[in-house]
SEBAKE-557468 format. One record per residue (C-alpha): residue number from 1; residue in three letters; x negated, y, z. Coordinates in steps of 0.25 Angstrom, whole numbers, always signed. Each point is the difference from the previous one (the first is absolute). Layout:
// residues N
{NUM 'ALA' {X Y Z}};
...
// end
This chain:
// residues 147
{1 'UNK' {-228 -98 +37}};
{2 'UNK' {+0 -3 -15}};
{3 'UNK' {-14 +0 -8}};
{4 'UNK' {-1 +7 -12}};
{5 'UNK' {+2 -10 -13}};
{6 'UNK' {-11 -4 -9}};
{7 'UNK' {+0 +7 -15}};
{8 'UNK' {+4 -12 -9}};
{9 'UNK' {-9 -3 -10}};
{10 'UNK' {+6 +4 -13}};
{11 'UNK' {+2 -10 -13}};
{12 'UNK' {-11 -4 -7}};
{13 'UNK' {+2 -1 -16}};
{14 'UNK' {-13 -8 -7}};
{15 'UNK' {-2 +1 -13}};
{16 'UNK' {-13 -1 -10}};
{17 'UNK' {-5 +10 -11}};
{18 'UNK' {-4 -11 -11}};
{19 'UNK' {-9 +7 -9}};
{20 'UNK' {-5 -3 -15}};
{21 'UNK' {-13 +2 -7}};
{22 'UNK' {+5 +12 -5}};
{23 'UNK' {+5 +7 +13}};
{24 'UNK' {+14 -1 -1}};
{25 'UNK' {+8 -5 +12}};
{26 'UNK' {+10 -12 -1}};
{27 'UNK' {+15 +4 +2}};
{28 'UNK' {+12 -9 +2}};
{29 'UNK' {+14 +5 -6}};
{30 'UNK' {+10 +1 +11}};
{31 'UNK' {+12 -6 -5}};
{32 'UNK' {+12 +11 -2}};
{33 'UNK' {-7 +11 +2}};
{34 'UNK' {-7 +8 -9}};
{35 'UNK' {-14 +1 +8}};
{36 'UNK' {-12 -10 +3}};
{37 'UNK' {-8 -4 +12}};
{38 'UNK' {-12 -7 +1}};
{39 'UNK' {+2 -15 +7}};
{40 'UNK' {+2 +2 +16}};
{41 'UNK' {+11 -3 +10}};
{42 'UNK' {+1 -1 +15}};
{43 'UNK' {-8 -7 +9}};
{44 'UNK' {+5 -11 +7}};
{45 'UNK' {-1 -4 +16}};
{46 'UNK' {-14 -6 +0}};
{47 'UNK' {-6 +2 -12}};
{48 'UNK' {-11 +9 -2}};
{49 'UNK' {+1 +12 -9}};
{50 'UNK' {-9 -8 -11}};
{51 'UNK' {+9 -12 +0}};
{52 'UNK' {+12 +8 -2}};
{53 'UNK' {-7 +7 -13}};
{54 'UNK' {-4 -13 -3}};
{55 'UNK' {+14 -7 -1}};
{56 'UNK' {+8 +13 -5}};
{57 'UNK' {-12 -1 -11}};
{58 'UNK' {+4 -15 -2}};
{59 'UNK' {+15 +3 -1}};
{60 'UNK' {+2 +13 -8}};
{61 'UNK' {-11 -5 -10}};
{62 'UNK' {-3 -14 +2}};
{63 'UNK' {-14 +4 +1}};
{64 'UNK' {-11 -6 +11}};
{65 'UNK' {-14 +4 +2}};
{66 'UNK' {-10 -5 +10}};
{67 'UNK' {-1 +8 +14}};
{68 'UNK' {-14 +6 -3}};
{69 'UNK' {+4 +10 -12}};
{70 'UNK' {+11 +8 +8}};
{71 'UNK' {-5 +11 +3}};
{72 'UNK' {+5 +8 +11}};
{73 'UNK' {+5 +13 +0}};
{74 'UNK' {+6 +3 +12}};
{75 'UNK' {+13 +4 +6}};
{76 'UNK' {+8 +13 -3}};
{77 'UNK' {+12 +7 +5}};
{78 'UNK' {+8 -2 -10}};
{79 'UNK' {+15 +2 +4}};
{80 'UNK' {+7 +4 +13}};
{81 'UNK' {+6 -14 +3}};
{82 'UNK' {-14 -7 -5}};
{83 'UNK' {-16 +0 -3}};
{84 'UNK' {-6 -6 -13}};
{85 'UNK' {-14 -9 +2}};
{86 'UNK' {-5 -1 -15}};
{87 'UNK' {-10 -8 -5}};
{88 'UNK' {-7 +1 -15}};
{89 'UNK' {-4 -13 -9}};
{90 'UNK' {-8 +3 -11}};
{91 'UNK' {+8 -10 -13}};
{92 'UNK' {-7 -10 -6}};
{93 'UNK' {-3 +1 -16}};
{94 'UNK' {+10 -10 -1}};
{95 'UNK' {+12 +9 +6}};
{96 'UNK' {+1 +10 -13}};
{97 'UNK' {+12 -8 -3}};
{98 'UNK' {+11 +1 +9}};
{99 'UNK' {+10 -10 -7}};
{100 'UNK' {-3 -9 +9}};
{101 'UNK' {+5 +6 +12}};
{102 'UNK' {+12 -4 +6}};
{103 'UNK' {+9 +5 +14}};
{104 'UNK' {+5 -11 +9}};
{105 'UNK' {+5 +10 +10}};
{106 'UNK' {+15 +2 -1}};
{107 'UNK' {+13 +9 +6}};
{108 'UNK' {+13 -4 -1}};
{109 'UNK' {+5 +9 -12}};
{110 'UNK' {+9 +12 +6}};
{111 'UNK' {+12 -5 -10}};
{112 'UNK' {+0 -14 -3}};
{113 'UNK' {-7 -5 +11}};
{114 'UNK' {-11 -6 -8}};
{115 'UNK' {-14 -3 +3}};
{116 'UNK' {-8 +11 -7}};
{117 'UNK' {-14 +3 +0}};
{118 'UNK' {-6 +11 +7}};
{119 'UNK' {-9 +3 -12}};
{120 'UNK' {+5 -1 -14}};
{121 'UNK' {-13 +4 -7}};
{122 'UNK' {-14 +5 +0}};
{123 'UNK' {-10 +9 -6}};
{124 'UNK' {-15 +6 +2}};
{125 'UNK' {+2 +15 +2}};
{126 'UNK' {-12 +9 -1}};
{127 'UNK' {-1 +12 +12}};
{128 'UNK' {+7 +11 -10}};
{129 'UNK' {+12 -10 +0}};
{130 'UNK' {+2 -1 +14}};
{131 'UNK' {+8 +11 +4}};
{132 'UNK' {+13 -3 -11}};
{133 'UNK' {-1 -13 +2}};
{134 'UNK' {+0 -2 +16}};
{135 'UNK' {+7 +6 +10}};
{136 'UNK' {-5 +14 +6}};
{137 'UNK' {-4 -6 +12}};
{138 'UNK' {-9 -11 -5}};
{139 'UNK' {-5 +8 -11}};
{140 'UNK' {-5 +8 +9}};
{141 'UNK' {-8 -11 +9}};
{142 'UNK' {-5 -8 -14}};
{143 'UNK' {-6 +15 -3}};
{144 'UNK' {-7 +3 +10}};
{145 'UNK' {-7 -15 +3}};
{146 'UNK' {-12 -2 -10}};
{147 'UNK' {+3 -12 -11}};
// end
């Protein structure tokens, strides 16, 4: 007699909504493509789904902010093959310059084999931006949540 098999649990992808005093939303361009995405990537084994936004933060930007100002905005279906847990961040004064930012997250380059970083630039994009800047499936997500 066999049992029936457990539904896996899909992929996680956690990712943070940084957003400015003037309510526009922090997006990272991702390198060789023409689109951007706000700062997220998969959730390793062990790691909680804040601590994944936390660290995908830290490398796609460099930025860190404390625990306590995350704000969680729960977790969505977001593809067939994986969920998206966001959570929101409300910028500092400080952050209206993003020169600073920098990506430490790299993929081996398709041709040369190079390290390249996964984020080649950044920008504030208001809501009436969104949806030419990011893919279809994420501008949809970024304009239905409240920022």
């Amino acid at each position: 007699m066999t049992l029936p098999s457990q539904p896996q649990a899909l992929p996680v992808s956690c990712g943070t909504l940084v957003v400015s005093r003037k309510g526009e939303v922090l997006l990272c361009h991702v390198t060789g493509t023409e689109k951007w995405d706000i700062p997220k990537g998969m959730q390793d084994s062990g790691e909680s789904p804040l601590e994944a936004a936390m660290r995908e933060l830290l490398e796609e930007t460099g930025l860190v902010f404390d625990k306590g100002v995350f704000e969680d905005l729960g977790s969505y279906d977001y593809r067939r093959d994986k969920r998206l847990h966001l959570f929101r961040v409300r910028a500092p004064a400080d952050l209206d310059s993003l020169g600073h930012l920098i990506c430490t997250s790299h993929f081996p380059h398709h041709v040369s084999g190079e390290p390249t970083p996964e984020v080649d630039g950044f920008c504030w994009a208001a809501r009436n931006e969104i949806r030419k800047l990011c893919w279809p499936r994420m501008a949809a997500r970024l304009l239905s949540l409240d920022w």
